[in-house]
C-alpha positions in Angstrom: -13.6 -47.6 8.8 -16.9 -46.1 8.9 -14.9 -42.4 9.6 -13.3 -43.1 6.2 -16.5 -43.8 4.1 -17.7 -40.7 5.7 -15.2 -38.5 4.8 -13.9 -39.4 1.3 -11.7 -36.2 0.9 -9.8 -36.7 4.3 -9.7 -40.0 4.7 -10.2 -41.6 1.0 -9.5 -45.1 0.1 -6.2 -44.6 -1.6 -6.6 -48.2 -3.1 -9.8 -46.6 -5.6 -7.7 -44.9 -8.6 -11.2 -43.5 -9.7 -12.1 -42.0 -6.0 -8.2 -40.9 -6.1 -8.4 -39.1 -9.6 -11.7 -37.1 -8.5 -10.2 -36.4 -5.3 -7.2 -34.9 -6.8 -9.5 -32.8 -9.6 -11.6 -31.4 -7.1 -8.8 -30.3 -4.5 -7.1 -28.4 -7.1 -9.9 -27.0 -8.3 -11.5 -25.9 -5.2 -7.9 -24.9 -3.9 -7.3 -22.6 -7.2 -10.9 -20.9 -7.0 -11.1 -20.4 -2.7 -7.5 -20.7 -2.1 -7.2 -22.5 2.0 -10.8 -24.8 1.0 -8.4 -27.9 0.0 -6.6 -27.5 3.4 -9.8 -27.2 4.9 -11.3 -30.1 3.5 -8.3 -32.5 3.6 -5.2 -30.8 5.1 -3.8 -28.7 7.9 -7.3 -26.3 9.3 -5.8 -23.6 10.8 -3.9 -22.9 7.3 -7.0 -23.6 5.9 -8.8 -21.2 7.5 -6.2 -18.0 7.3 -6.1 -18.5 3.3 -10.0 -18.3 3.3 -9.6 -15.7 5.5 -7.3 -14.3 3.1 -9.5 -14.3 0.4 -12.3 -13.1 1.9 -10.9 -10.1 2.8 -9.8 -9.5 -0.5 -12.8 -10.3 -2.1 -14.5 -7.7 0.2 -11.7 -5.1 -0.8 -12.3 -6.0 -4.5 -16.3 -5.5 -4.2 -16.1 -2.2 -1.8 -13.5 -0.5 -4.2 -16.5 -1.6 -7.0 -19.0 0.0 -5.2 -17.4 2.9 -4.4 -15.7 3.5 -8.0 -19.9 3.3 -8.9 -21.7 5.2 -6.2 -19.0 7.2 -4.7 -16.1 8.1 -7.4 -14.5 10.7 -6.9 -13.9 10.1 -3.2 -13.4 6.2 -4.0 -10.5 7.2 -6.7 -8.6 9.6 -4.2 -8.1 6.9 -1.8 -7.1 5.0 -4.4 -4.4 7.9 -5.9 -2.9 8.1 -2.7 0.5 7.0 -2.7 0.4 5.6 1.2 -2.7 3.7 0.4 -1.0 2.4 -2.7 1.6 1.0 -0.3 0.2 -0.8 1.5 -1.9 -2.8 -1.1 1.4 -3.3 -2.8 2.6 -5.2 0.3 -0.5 -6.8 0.9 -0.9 -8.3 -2.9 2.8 -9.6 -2.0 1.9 -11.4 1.1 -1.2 -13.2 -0.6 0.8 -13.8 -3.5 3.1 -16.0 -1.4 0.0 -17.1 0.5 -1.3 -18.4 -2.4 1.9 -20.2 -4.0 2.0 -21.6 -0.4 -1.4 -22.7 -0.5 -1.1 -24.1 -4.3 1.8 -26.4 -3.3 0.2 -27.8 -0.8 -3.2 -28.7 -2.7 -0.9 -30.5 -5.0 0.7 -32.8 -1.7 -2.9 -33.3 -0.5 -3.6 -34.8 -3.7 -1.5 -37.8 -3.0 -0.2 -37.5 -6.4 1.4 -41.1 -6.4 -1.9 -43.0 -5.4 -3.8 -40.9 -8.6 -4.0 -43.3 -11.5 -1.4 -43.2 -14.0 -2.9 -41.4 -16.8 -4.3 -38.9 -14.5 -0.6 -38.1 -12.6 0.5 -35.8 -15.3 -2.4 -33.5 -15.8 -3.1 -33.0 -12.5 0.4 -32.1 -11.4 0.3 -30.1 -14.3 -2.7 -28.2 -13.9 -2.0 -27.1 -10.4 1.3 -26.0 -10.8 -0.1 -23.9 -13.7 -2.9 -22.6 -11.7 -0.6 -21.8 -8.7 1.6 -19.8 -10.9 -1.8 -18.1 -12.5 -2.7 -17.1 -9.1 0.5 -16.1 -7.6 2.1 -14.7 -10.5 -1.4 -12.4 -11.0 -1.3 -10.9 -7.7 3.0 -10.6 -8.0 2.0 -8.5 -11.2 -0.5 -6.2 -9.9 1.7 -5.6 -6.9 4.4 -4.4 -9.7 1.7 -2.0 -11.8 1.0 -0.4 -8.1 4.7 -0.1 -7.2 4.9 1.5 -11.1 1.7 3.5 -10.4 3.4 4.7 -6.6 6.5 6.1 -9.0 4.5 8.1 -11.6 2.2 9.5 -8.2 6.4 11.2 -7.1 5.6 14.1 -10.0 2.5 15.4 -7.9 2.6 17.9 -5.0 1.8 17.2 -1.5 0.0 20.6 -1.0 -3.6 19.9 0.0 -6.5 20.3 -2.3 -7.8 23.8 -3.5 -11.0 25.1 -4.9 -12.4 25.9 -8.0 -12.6 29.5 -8.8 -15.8 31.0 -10.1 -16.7 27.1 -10.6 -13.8 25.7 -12.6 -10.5 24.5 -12.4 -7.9 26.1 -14.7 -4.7 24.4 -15.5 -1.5 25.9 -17.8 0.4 23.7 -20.2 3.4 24.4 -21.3 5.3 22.3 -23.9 9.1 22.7 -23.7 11.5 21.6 -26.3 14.9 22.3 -24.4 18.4 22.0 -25.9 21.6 22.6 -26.1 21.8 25.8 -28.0 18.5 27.2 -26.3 19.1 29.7 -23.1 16.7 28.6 -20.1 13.6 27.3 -20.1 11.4 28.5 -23.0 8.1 26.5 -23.8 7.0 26.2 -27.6 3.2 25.5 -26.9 1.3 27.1 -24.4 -2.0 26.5 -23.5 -4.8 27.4 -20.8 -7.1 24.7 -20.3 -10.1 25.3 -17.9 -12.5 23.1 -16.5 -15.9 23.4 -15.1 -15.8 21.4 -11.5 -18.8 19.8 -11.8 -19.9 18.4 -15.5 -16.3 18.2 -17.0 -16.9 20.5 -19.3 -13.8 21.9 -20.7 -12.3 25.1 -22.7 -8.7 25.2 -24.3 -7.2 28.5 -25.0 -4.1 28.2 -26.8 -1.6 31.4 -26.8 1.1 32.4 -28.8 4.5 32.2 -27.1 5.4 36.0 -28.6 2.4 37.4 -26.8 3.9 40.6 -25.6 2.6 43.0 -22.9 0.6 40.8 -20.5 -0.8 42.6 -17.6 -0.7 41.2 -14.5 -3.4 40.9 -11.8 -2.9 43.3 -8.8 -1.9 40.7 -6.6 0.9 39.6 -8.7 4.3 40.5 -7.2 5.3 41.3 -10.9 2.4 43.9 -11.0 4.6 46.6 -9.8 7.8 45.8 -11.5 5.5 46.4 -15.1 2.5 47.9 -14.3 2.0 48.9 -18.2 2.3 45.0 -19.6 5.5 42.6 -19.5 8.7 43.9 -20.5 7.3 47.4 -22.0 10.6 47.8 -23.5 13.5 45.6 -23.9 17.3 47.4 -23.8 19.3 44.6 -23.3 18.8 45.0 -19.4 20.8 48.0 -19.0 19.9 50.4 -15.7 17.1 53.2 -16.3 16.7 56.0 -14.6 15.4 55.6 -11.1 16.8 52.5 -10.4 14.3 50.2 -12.4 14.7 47.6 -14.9 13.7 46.1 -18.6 13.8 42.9 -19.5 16.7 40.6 -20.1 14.7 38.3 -22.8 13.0 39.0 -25.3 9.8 39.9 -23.2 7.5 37.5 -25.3 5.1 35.2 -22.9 7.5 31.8 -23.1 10.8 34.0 -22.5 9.3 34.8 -18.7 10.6 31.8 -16.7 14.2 32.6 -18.3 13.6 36.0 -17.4 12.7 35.1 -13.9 15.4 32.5 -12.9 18.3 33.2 -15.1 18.5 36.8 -15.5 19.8 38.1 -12.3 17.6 41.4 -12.2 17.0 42.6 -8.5 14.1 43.2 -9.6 13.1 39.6 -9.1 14.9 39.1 -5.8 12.4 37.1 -3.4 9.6 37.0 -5.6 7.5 33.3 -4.9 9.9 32.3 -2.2 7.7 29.5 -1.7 7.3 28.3 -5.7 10.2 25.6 -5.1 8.6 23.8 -1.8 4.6 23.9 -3.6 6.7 21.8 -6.5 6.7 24.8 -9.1 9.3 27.3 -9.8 9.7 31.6 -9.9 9.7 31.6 -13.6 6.4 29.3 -13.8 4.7 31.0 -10.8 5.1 34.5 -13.4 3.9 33.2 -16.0 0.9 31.6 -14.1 0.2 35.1 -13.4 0.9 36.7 -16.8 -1.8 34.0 -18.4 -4.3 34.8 -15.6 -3.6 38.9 -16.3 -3.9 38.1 -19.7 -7.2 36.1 -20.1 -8.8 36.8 -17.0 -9.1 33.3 -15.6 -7.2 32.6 -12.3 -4.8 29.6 -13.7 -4.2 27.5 -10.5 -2.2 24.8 -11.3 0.6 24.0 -14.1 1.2 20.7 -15.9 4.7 21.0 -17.6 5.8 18.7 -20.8 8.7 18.0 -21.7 9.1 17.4 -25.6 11.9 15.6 -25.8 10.7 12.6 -23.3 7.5 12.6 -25.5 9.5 10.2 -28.1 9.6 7.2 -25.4 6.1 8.0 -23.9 4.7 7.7 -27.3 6.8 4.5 -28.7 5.3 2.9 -24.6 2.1 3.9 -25.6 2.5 1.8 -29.5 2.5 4.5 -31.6 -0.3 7.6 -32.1 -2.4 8.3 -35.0 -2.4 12.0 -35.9 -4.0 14.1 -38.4 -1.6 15.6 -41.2 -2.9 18.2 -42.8 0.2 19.9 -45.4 3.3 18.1 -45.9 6.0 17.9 -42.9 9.6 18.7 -43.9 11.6 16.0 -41.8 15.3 16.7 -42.9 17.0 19.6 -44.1 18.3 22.9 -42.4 18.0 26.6 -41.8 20.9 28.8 -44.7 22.3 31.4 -41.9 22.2 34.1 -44.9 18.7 33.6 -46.1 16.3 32.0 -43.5 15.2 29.8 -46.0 14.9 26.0 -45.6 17.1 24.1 -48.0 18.0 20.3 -48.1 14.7 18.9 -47.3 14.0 16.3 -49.5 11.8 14.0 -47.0 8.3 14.8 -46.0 5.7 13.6 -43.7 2.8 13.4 -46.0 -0.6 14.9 -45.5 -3.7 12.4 -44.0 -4.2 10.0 -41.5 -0.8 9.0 -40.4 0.2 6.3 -37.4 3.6 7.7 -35.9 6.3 6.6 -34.1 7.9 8.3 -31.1 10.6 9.9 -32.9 9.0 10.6 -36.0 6.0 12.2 -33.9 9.0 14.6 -32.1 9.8 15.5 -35.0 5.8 16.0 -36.0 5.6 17.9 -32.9 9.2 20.6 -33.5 8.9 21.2 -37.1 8.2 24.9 -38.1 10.3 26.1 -41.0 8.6 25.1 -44.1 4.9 25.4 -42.7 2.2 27.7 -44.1 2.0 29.6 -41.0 5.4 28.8 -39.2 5.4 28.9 -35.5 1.4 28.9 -35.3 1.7 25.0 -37.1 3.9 24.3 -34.9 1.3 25.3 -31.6 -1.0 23.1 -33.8 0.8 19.9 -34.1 1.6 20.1 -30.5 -1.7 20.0 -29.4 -2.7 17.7 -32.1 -0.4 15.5 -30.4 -1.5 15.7 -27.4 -4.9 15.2 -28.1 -3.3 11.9 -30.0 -1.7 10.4 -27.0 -4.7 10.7 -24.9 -7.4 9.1 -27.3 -4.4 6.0 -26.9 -4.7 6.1 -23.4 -7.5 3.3 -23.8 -8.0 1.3 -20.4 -6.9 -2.1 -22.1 -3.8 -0.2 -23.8 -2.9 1.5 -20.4 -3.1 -2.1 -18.8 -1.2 -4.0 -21.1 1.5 -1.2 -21.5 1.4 -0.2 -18.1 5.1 -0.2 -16.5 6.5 1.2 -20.3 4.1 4.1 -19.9 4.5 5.0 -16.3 8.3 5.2 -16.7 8.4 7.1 -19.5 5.5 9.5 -18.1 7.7 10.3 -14.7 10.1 11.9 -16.8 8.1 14.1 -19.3 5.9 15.3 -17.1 6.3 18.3 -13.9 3.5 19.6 -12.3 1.8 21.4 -9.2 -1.1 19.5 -9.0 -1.7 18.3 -5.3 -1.9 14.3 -4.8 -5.1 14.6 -2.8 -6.8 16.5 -6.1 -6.3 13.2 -8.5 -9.1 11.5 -7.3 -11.4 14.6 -8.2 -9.7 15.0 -11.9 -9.8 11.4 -12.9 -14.1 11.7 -12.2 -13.6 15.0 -14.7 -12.0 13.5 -17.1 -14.8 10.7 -17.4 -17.3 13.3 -17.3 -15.2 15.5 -19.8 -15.5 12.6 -22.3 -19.1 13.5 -22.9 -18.5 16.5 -23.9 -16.3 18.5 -27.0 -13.9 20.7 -26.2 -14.6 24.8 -26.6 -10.7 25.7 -28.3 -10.1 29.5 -28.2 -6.8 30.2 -30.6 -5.5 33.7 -29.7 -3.3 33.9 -33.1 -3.4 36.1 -36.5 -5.5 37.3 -37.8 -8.1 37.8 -34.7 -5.2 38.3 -32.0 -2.0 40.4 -33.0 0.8 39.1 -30.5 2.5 42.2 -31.2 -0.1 44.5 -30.6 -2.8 42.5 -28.2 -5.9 43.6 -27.3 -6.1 42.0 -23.8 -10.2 43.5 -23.2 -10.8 41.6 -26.8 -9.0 38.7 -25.7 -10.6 38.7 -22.2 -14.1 38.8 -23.9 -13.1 35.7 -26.4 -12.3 33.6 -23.1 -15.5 34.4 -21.3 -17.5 33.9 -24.4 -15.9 30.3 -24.6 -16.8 29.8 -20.8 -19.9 30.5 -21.2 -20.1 28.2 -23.9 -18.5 25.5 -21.9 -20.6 26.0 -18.6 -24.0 24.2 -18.0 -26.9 26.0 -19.3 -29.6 27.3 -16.7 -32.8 24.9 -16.7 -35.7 26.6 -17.8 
């Protein structure tokens, strides 16, 4: 008798309603907020002390991945990116998720639930089912946004990290549109963005895709197939004399992948063997090159987007707000005979406008009816880019997670290595303090048609310079 006056929880006097209806509220409280204390404290120990065990461990997890994400980032946020690691959190958020519904229907047995007072039966049952399925169904969810995270980390290379050059990391974009009446690969935006490696701070250099004659750095395996510029001369790829080639394409700066992989010129034969396996391609590997000849940064890595899968990526996302700035023809057609665009009686009007995905597409692919054509085109690429990224916002991301990771699998290729993601996420935090330095090599300072690759070179360092951390004085 004395044991039971003693220890209330354990051994209560089921015959007191009022000792059994704070018994029960406490149990299910204390079970919900240190899952394995109700089994302690009035059920089975040894489960007991393997869900506190539980929790505790995770609680440590929780506060070390803190601590790290504040003192020690970038290394903190590639251990998180990695897709191993991301495995076996995934199975471990499983496991405790069961732990915990296992835990929670116990609580509600060790409440007694028929010796609780009538009026209190309902709400208690009630509230730790609800909090069970809280719990459980929490840690089930975060195990799916990893599994989802694990998918989107299958687009990145498993080539180890690399170095910045000369202090920065450069990247290529390429924006690709590609259809059925379109031969190869061909992107419609291109763009060089480069990164300083330690403050964030970024230029973006966009480039016409009819730049013509890009040299290529001596290194280049294209260097000696055009030593005077890309595609010199284009003749429809007949035979020259002395055995050499022109170009197949059209010898503009978005026609090289085509060029490379679809053209069949001996030329080509072996050139970046090793593109496929580094999760690139021949075509892409040339043009890397042709952008690093042209501009005189060394562009590393390639982040490839494709157009078309933009449309579900931006309806995941809820919609972007973009900037119109002339009115955006979205009907009508191209007359054969003139050129002209006739027909187009609906328009996108100029201002502030919140877009859907397939409105934005078209947003993005309109060019017949602009003031400068092809160049607003460039424009409204990047202008949607930059659109989809200020709706990245944490609490959008979260809540629209698995919609967004699926649709960004499938518009987006790149090179970049796994083990690098860690170090990019810190730049783009850092990045955020700081506006962009945008270098536009189009009419009337750069003629595509006639570049002048020592003015353009200058331009580019000019904006690196501008973009790099002034000396202390």
């Amino acid at each position: 008798m004395s044991q039971d006056l003693e220890r209330p929880i354990r051994y209560p006097d089921t015959d007191s309603a009022p000792l059994m209806d704070k018994r029960a509220r406490w149990l299910v409280v204390l079970g919900f907020l240190l899952p394995g204390s109700a089994q302690v404290l009035a059920g089975n120990r040894r489960l007991g002390r393997f869900g506190l065990a539980a929790t505790g461990v995770a609680l440590l997890l929780l506060i070390a991945t803190l601590v790290g994400l504040l003192l020690f980032q970038t290394a903190t946020l590639t251990v998180i990116a990695n897709s191993y690691v991301l495995l076996v959190v995934q199975g471990l958020l499983i496991a405790y998720a069961v732990l915990w519904l296992v835990l929670g229907i116990d609580t509600l047995r060790l409440t007694r639930i028929v010796k609780v007072s009538r009026g209190w039966r309902a709400p208690v049952a009630m509230i730790a089912v609800l909090l069970t399925l809280v719990a459980s169904g929490g840690a089930a969810w975060a195990s799916s946004l990893i599994g989802a995270s694990r998918g989107v980390l299958d687009i990145f290379a498993g080539a180890p990290a690399v170095e910045p050059v000369d202090g920065r990391y450069n990247i290529l974009l390429l924006g690709v549109d590609p259809g059925a009446d379109r031969e190869g690969l061909r992107p419609d935006s291109i763009s060089l963005v480069s990164v300083d490696a330690k403050t964030g701070q970024s230029v973006i250099v966009g480039l016409p895709r009819e730049l013509t004659d890009m040299p290529f750095p001596e290194t280049s395996p294209m260097a000696p197939v055009y030593p005077e510029g890309y595609c010199d001369e284009v003749n429809n790829y007949e035979v020259v004399d002395g055995g050499g080639y022109y170009c197949y394409t059209t010898g503009n700066l978005n026609s090289m992948i085509t060029e490379l992989e679809a053209s069949g010129s001996p030329s080509y034969e072996g050139m970046y063997a090793d593109a496929v396996s580094k999760g690139s391609t021949p075509g892409i590997e040339a043009t890397k090159d042709a952008v690093t000849g042209a501009t005189g940064l060394q562009v590393q890595f390639y982040v490839l987007i494709d157009m078309e899968g933009f449309s579900s990526l931006i309806d995941a996302l809820g919609g972007v707000t973009v900037n119109v700035e002339q009115p955006i023809p979205l009907n009508g057609y191209e007359d054969p005979a003139t050129g002209a665009w006739v027909d187009g009686d609906a328009f996108l009007e100029p201002g502030e406008q919140h877009l859907d995905g397939q409105t934005a597409l078209l947003f993005a692919r309109v060019r017949h009816g602009l003031a400068n054509g092809d160049y607003d085109r460039m424009a409204h690429q990047r202008e949607l880019q930059r659109a989809i990224l200020a709706q990245m916002k944490p609490a959008n991301v979260l809540l629209r997670f698995q919609d967004i990771a699926k649709s960004g699998a499938s518009v987006v290729q790149t090179d970049i290595p796994e083990s690098m993601l860690g170090r990019f996420a810190s730049l783009a935090t850092k990045a955020k303090e700081h506006q962009p330095v945008t270098v536009e090599l189009v009419p009337p300072t750069v003629d595509p048609s006639l570049p002048d690759y020592a003015q353009i070179q200058q331009m580019v360092a000019d904006a690196v310079a501008q973009a790099s951390p002034q000396p202390e004085e």
